[in-house]
PANULUM-191949 format. One record per residue (C-alpha): residue number from 1; residue in three letters; x negated, y negated, z negated. Coordinates in steps of 0.02 Angstrom, whole numbers, plus 50000, padded with zeros to 5 digits. Layout:
# residues N
NUM, ala, X, Y, Z
...
# end
This chain:
# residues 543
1, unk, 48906, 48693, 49647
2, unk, 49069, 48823, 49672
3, unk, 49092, 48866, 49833
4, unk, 49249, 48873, 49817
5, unk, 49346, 48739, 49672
6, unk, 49528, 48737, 49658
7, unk, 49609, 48580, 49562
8, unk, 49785, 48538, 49488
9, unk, 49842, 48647, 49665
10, unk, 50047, 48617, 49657
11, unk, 50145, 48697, 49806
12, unk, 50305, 48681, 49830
13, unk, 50417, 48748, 49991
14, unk, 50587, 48643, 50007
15, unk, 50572, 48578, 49845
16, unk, 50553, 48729, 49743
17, unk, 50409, 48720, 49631
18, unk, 50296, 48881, 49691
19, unk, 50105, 48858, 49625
20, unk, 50088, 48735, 49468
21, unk, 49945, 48646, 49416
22, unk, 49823, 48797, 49491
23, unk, 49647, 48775, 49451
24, unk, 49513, 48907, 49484
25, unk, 49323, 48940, 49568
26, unk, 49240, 49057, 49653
27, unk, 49045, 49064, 49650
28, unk, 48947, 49137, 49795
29, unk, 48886, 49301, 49756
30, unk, 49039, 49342, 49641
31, unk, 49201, 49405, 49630
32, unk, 49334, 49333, 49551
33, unk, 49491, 49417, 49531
34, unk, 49677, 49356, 49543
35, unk, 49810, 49471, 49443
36, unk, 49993, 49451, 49410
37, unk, 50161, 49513, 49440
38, unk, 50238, 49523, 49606
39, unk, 50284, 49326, 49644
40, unk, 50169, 49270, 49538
41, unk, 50093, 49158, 49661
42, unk, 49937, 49248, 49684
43, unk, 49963, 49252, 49886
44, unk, 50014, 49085, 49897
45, unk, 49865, 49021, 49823
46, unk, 49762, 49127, 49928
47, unk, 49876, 49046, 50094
48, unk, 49840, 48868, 50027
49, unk, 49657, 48910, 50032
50, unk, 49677, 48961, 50220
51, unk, 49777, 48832, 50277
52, unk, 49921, 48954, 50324
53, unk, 50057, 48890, 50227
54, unk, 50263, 48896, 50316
55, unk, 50360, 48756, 50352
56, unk, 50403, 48655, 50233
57, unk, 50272, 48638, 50097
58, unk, 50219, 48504, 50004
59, unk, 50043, 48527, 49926
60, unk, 49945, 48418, 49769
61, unk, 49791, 48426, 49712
62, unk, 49625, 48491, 49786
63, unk, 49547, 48662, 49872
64, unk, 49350, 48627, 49918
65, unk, 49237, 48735, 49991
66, unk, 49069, 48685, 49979
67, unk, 49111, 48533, 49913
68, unk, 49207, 48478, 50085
69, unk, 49416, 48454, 50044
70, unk, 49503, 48567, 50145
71, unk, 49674, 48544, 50070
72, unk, 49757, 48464, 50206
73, unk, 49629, 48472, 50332
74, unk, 49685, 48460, 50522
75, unk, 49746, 48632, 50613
76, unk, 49592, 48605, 50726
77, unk, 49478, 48611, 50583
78, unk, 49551, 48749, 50477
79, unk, 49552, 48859, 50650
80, unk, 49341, 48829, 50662
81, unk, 49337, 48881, 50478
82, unk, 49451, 49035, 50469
83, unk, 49363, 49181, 50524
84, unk, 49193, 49100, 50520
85, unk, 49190, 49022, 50356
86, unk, 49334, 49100, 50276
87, unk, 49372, 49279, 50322
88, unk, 49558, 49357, 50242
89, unk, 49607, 49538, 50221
90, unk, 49795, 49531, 50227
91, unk, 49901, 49651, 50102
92, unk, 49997, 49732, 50274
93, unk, 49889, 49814, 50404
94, unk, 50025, 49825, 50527
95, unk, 50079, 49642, 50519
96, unk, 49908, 49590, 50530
97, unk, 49868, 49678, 50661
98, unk, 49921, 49650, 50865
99, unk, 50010, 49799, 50934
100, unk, 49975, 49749, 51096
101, unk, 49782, 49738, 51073
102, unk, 49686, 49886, 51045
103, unk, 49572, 49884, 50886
104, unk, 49433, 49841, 50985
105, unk, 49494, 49689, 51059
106, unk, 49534, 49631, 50868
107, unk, 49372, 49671, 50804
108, unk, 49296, 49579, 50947
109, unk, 49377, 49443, 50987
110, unk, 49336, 49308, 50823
111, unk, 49145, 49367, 50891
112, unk, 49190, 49302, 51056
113, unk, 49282, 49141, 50983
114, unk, 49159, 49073, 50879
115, unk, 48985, 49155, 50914
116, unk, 49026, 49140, 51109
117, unk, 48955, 49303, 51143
118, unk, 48974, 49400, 51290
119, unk, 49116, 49540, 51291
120, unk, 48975, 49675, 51290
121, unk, 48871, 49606, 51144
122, unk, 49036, 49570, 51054
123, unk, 49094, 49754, 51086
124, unk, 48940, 49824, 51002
125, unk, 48957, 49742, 50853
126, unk, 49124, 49782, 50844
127, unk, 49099, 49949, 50848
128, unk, 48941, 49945, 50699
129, unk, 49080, 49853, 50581
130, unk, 49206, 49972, 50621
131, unk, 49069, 50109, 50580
132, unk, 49027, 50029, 50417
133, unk, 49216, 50038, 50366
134, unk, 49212, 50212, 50383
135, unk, 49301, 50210, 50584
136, unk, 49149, 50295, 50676
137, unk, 49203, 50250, 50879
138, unk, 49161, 50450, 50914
139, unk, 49325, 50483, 50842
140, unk, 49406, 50313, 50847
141, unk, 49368, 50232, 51008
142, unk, 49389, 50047, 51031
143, unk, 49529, 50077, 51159
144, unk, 49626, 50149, 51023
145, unk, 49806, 50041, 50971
146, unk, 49863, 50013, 50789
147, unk, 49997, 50127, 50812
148, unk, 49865, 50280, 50846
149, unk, 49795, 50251, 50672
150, unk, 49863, 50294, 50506
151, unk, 49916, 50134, 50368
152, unk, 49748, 50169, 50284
153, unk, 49641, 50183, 50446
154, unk, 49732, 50028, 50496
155, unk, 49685, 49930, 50337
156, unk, 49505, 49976, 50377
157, unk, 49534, 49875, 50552
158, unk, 49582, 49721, 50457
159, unk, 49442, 49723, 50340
160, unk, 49324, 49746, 50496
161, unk, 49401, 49607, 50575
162, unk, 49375, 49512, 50409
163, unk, 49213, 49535, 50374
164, unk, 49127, 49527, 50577
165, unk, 49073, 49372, 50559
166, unk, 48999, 49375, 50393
167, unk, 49114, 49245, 50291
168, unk, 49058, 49128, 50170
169, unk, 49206, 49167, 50077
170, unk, 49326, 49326, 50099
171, unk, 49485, 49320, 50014
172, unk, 49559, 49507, 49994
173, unk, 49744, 49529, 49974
174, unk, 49771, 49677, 49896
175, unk, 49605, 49774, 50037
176, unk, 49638, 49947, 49986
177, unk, 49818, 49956, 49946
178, unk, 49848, 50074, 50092
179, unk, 49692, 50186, 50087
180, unk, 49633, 50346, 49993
181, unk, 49548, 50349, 49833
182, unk, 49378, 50397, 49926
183, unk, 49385, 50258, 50056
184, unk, 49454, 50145, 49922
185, unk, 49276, 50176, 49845
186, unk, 49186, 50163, 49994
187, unk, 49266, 49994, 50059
188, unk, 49257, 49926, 49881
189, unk, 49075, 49962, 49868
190, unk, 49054, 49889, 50035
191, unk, 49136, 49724, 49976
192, unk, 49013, 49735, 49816
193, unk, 48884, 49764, 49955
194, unk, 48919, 49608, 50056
195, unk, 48940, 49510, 49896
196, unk, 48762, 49529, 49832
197, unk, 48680, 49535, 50017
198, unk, 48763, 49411, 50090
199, unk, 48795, 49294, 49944
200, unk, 48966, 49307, 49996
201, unk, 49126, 49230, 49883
202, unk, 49261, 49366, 49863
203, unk, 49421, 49333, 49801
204, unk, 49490, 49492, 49744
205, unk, 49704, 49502, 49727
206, unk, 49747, 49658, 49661
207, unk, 49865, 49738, 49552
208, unk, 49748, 49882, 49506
209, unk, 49666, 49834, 49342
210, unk, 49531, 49997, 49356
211, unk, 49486, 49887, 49519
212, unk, 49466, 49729, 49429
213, unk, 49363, 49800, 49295
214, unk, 49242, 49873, 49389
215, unk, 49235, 49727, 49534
216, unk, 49263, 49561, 49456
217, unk, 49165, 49432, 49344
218, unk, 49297, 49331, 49330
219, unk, 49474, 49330, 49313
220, unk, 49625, 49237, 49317
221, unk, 49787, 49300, 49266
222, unk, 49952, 49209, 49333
223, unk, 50131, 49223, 49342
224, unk, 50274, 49126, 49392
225, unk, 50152, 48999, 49493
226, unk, 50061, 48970, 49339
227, unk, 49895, 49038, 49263
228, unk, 49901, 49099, 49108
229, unk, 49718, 49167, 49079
230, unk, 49546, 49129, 49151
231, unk, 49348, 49190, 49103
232, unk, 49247, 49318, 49099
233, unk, 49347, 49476, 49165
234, unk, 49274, 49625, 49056
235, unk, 49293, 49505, 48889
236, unk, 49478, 49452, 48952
237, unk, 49545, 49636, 48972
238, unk, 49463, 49700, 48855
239, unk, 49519, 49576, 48712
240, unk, 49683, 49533, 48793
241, unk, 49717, 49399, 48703
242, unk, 49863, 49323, 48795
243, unk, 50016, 49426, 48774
244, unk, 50063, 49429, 48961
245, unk, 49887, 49490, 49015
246, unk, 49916, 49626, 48883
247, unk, 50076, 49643, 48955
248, unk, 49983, 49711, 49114
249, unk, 49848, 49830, 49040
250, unk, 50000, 49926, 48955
251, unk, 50100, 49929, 49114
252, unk, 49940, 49989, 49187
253, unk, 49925, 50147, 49084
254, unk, 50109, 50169, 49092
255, unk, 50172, 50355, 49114
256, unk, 50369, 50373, 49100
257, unk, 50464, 50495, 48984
258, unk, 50508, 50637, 49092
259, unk, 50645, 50779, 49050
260, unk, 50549, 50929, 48999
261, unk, 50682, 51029, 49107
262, unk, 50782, 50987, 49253
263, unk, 50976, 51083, 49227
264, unk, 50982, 51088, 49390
265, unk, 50873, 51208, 49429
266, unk, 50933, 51346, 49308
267, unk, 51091, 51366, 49408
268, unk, 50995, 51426, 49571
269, unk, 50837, 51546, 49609
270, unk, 50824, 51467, 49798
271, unk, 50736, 51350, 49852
272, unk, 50803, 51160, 49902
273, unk, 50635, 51139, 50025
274, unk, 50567, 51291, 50104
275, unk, 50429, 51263, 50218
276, unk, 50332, 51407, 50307
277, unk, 50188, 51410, 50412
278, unk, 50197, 51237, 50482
279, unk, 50098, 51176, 50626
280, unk, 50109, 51022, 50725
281, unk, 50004, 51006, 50867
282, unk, 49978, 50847, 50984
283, unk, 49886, 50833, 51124
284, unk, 49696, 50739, 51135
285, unk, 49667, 50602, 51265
286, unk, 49581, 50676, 51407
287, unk, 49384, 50595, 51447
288, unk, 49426, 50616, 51632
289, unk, 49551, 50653, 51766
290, unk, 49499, 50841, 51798
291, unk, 49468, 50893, 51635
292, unk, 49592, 51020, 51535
293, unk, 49675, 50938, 51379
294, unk, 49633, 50974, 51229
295, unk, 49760, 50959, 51071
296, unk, 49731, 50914, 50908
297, unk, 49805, 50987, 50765
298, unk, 49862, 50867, 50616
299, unk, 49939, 51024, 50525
300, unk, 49901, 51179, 50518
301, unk, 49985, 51323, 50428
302, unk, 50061, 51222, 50291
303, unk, 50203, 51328, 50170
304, unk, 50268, 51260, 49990
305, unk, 50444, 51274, 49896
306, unk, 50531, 51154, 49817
307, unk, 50671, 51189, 49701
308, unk, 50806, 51070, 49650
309, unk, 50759, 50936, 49521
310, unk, 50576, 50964, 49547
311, unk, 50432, 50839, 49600
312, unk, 50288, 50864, 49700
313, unk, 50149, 50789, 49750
314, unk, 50059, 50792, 49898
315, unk, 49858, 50722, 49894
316, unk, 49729, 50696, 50016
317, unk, 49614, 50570, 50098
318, unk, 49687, 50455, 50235
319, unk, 49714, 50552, 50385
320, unk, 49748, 50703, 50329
321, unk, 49909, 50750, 50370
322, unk, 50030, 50703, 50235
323, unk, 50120, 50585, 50332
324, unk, 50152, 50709, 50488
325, unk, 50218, 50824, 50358
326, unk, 50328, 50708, 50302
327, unk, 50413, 50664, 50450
328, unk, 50424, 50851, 50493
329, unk, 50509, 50882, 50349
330, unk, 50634, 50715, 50382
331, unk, 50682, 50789, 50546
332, unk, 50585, 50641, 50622
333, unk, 50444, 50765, 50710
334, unk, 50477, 50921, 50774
335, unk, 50358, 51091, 50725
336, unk, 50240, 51153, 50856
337, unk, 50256, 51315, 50740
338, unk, 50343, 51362, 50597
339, unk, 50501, 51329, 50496
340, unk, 50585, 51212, 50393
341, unk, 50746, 51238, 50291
342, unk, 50849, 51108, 50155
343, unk, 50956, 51203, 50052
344, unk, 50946, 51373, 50172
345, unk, 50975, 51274, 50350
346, unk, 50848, 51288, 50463
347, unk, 50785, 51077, 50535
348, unk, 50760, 51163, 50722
349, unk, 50925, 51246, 50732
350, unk, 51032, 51124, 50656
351, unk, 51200, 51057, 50748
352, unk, 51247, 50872, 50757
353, unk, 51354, 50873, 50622
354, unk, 51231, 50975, 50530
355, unk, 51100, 50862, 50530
356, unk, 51216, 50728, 50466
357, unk, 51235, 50815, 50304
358, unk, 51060, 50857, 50316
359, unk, 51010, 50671, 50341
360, unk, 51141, 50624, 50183
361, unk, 51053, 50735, 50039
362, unk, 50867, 50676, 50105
363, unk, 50812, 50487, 50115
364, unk, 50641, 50417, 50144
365, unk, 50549, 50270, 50086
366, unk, 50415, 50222, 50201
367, unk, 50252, 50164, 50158
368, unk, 50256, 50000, 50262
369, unk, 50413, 49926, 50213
370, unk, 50419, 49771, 50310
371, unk, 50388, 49874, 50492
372, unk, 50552, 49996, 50431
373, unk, 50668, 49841, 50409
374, unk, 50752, 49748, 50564
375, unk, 50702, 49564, 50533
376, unk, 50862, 49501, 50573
377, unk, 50963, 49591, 50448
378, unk, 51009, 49515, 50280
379, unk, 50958, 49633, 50143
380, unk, 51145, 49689, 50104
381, unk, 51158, 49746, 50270
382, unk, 50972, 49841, 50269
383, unk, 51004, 49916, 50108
384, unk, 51185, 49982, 50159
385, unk, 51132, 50051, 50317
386, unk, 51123, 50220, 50262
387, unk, 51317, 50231, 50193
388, unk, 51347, 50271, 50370
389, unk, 51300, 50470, 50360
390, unk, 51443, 50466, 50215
391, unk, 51588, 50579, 50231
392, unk, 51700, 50434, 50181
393, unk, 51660, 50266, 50235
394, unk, 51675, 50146, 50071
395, unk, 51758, 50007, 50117
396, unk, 51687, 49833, 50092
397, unk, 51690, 49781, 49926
398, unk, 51640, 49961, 49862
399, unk, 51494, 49946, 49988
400, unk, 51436, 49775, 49911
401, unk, 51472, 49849, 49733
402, unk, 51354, 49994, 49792
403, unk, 51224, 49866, 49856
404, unk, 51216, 49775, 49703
405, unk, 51190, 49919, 49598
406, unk, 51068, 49993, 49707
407, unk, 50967, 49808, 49695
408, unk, 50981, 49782, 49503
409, unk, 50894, 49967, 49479
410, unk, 50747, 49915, 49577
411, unk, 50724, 49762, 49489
412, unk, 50824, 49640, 49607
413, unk, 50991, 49529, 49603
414, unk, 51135, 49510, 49683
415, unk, 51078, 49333, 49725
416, unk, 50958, 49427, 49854
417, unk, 51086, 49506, 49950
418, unk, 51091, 49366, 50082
419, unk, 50907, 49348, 50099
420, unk, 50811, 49439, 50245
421, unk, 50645, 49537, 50213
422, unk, 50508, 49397, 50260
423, unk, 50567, 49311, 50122
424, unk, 50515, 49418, 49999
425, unk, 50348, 49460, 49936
426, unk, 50257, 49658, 49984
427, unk, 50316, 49719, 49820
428, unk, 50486, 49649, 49838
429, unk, 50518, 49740, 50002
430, unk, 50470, 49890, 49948
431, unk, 50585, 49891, 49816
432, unk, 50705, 49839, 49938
433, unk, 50643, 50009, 50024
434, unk, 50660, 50106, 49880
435, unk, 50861, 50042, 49826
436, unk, 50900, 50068, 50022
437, unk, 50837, 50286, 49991
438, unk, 50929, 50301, 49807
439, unk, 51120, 50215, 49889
440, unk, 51163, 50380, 49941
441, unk, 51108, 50474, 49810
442, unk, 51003, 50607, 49891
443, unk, 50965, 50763, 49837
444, unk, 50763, 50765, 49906
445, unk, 50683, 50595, 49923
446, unk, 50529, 50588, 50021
447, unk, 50417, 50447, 49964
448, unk, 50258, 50399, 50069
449, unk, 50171, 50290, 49955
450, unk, 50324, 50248, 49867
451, unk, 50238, 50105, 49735
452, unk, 50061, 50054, 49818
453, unk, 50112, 49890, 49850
454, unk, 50188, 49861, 49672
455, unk, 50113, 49774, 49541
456, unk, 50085, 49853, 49383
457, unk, 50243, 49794, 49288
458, unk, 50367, 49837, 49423
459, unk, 50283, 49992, 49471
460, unk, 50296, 50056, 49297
461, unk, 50485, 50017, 49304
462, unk, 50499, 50080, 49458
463, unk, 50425, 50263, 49402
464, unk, 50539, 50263, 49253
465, unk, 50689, 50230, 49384
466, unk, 50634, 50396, 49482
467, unk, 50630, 50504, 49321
468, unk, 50783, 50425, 49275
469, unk, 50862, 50478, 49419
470, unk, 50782, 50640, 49410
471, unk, 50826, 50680, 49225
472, unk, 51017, 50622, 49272
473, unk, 51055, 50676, 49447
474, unk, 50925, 50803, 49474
475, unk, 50832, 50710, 49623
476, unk, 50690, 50810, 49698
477, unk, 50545, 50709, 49766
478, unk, 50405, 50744, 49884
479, unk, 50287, 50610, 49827
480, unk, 50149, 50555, 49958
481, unk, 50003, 50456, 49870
482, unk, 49848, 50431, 49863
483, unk, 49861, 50365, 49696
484, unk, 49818, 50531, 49569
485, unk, 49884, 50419, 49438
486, unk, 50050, 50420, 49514
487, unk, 50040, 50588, 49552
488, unk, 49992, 50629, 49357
489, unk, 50130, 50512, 49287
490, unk, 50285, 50576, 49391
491, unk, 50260, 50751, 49469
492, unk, 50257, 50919, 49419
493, unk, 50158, 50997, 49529
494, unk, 50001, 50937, 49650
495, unk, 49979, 50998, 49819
496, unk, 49803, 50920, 49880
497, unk, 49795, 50929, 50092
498, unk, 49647, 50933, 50178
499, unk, 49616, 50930, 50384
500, unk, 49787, 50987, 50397
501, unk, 49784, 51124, 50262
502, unk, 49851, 51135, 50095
503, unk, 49680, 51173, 50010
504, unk, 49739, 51187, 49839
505, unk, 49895, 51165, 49729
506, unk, 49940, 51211, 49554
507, unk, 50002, 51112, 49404
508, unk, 49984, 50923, 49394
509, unk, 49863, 50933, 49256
510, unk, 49792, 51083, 49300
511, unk, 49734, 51011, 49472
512, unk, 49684, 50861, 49411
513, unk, 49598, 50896, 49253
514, unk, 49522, 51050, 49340
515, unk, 49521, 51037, 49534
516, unk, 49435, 51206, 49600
517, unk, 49415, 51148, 49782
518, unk, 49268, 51015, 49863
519, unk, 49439, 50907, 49922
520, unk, 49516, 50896, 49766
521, unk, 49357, 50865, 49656
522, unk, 49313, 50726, 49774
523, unk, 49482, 50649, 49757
524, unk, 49460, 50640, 49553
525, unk, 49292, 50588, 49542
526, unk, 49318, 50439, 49664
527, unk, 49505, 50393, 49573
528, unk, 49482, 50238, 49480
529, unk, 49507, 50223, 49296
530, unk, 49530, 50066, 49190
531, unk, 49454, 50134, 49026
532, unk, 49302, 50205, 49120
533, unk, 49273, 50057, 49233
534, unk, 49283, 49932, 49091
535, unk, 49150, 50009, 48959
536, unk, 49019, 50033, 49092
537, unk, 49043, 49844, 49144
538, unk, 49036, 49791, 48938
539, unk, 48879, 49919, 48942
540, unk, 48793, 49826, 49081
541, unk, 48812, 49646, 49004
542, unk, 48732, 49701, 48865
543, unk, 48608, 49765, 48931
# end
């Protein structure tokens, strides 16, 4: 028997159709993985399962687990089985988690709920799950908030959280969008881990095929609420029989056609980005009232050039710095030491007005796109917001003309100008991001994660947008990824950032295809690749 059997599921939310005819299983002790396009339904099937559906929705068909019908099933009931039978990794760390609560109290408190342990007892095994997910409490105490914590530290909370009371079933929305190739290895081979130990279900979401290939015995390939392939997941992408799910694996691979020069940068010798000898210090919770402070530095003597046109890359493991950096660079942060100049004017010593320029010819798109929208905003409104720092204010119909265009080259209609951000999928709002950082047209773009929460199709689209824009306009781009096949596909050159330090930089494929420093190697040998991932899985079944 499955433990988990989906039949004929149908969902629909105020009468438009949303999941259609859905059938799938999931075996305990295997993994079976759900891809598709953004909106594809793969989320909302995994919310039927949980019981966590909006207002609204009218469900057919049947979800059992274990045999018992669940579809349905009264609040009280679902709440005994989620967490205890059912355990979900959500696709956004910092919606899932409580800001209010520290991680501690998170980790802890399903222990307390359903085991009825004591706060002590739940406390310590808190703190071994958050050491198995690679959050040791010597470093990251269980007083710590969500906000202390970087997006991938904070994914590794909700996967502790998750996976504490040792689920029958775990359901993983997109686990590792938000975390380093090396922790994405580690947390994925502690999922595999759990799997065969525990006998545990896992359904896998993911828009990473390297992931699927090397995770999943099963597969099941939908779009538009519908699947379109199901079976044995080496044998389906490897054949890829159904156009759509060859649709994917090429989107997968996809590497845009860049211009082998940019025009703008034969016209200067200086630099758009100069940053020398950066350091950004903060100061380390004291372990008692009498004792000195101690800081901590997150950077530490960081310098790089950027010219116009050109696109970098900036690597390293979770935690590293990169995102400090960043907002250093964005104005957002201030240098402990250092300097930082865009196009010869220094960050530190710029006026008012100054930084309004400043703030015009560099946009940002953040890695969590829902927490950098205002939930009460329609999307016209969030995506216009910068046309403010203009030096003439369009007027209203050339603002809504500017929207539009902004929306239809990241994939979206004018039809989703009135909507707000929740109701929108991950990948939708982070194209929403990404149209909000081009409307100005910029001259340096700083992208933090700029297309981990994109499926395949639209992040390939989304890549040929930036060298678009690039090739035409002569964007620069400071890309922030963990994602070396990003970094391959769209920059020019790699800086890889360890501890705080820019350990090594150089040519993309130079770096990549020959990384010289412990930190860089370790970032290639842990990257996932589809090719790789695939023929050792084929390998194994025969043998």
């Amino acid at each position: 028997m499955s433990l988990l059997k989906v039949e004929n599921l149908n969902l629909s939310i105020a009468k438009a159709p949303i999941l259609k005819e859905v059938s799938l299983e999931v075996e305990a002790g295997r993994t079976l993985a759900i891809v598709g396009e953004s909106g594809s339904g793969k989320s909302m099937t995994a919310l039927s399962v949980m019981g966590l559906l909006p207002v609204r929705t009218t469900t057919t068909g049947s979800i059992r687990l274990e045999g018992m019908e669940i579809l349905g099933a009264p609040e009280a009931a679902m709440c005994r089985l989620r967490g205890r039978e059912i355990g979900m990794v959500f696709q956004e760390p910092m919606t899932a988690l409580n800001p209010l609560k520290t991680i501690g109290e998170q980790v802890s408190e399903g222990i307390r709920l359903h085991l009825r342990e004591t706060k002590t007892v739940a406390e310590e095994r808190a703190r071994q799950m958050l050491d198995r997910v690679g959050l040791p409490t010597g470093r990251y105490p269980l007083s710590a908030y969500p906000h202390q914590l970087s997006g991938g530290q904070r994914q590794r909370v909700v996967i502790a959280i998750a996976c504490a009371l040792n689920p029958k079933l775990l359901i993983a929305d997109e686990p590792t969008t938000a975390l380093d190739v090396v922790l994405q290895k580690q947390i994925l081979e502690l999922l595999r881990d759990l799997v065969e130990e525990r006998k545990m279900g896992l359904m896998l979401i993911s828009h990473d095929l390297a992931v699927v290939a090397d995770m999943a015995e099963t597969i099941c390939v939908m779009r538009n609420g519908v699947v379109q392939e199901t079976g044995d997941a080496p044998r389906v992408l490897r054949e890829r029989n159904h156009p759509y799910t060859a649709q994917l694996a090429k989107a997968s691979a996809h590497r845009p056609e860049r211009a082998p020069a940019h025009p703008v940068q034969s016209v200067t010798d200086e630099p758009l980005l100069h940053v020398h000898q950066v350091v950004r210090d903060y100061p380390a919770r004291s372990r008692n009232l009498f004792s000195k402070s101690k800081e901590f530095r997150a950077v530490d003597g960081v310098s790089f050039d950027m010219m116009p046109g050109q696109s970098i890359s900036l690597v390293g493991r979770s935690g590293c710095g990169k995102s400090t950096l960043a907002r250093m660079i964005l104005g957002l942060d201030r240098p402990t030491g250092g300097k930082i100049t865009l196009d010869g004017t220094s960050l530190a010593d710029a006026t008012a007005e100054q930084m309004r320029s400043l703030r015009r010819q560099m946009q940002v798109v953040f890695q969590d796109p829902y927490g950098s929208f205002n939930p009460r905003r329609t999307v016209e409104w969030l995506v216009a917001e910068p046309l403010h720092l203009m030096e003439r204010a369009p007027a209203k119909a050339e603002r809504r003309e500017m929207v539009r265009e902004a929306l239809a080259s990241v994939g979206l209609s004018a039809s989703d100008m009135q909507k707000y951000p929740h109701e929108f999928s991950g990948g939708q709002r982070q194209r929403i991001s990404i149209a909000r950082a081009i409307i100005t047209r910029p001259r340096l773009i700083v992208a933090d994660e700029p297309v981990s929460a994109l499926d395949v199709s639209i992040r390939a689209q989304v890549l040929d947008l930036f060298a678009d824009l690039n090739a035409r306009l002569g964007l620069a781009y400071l890309f922030i990824t963990h994602d070396l096949t990003v970094a391959r596909a769209i920059s020019d050159q790699v800086l890889v950032m360890h501890q705080g330090k820019i350990v090594e930089r150089g040519p993309t494929e130079t770096v990549l295809m020959q990384p010289q420093s412990l930190p860089a190697q370790a970032l290639v040998d842990a990257a996932p690749d589809f090719e790789r991932a695939l023929n050792q899985r084929l390998q194994v079944k025969r043998a």
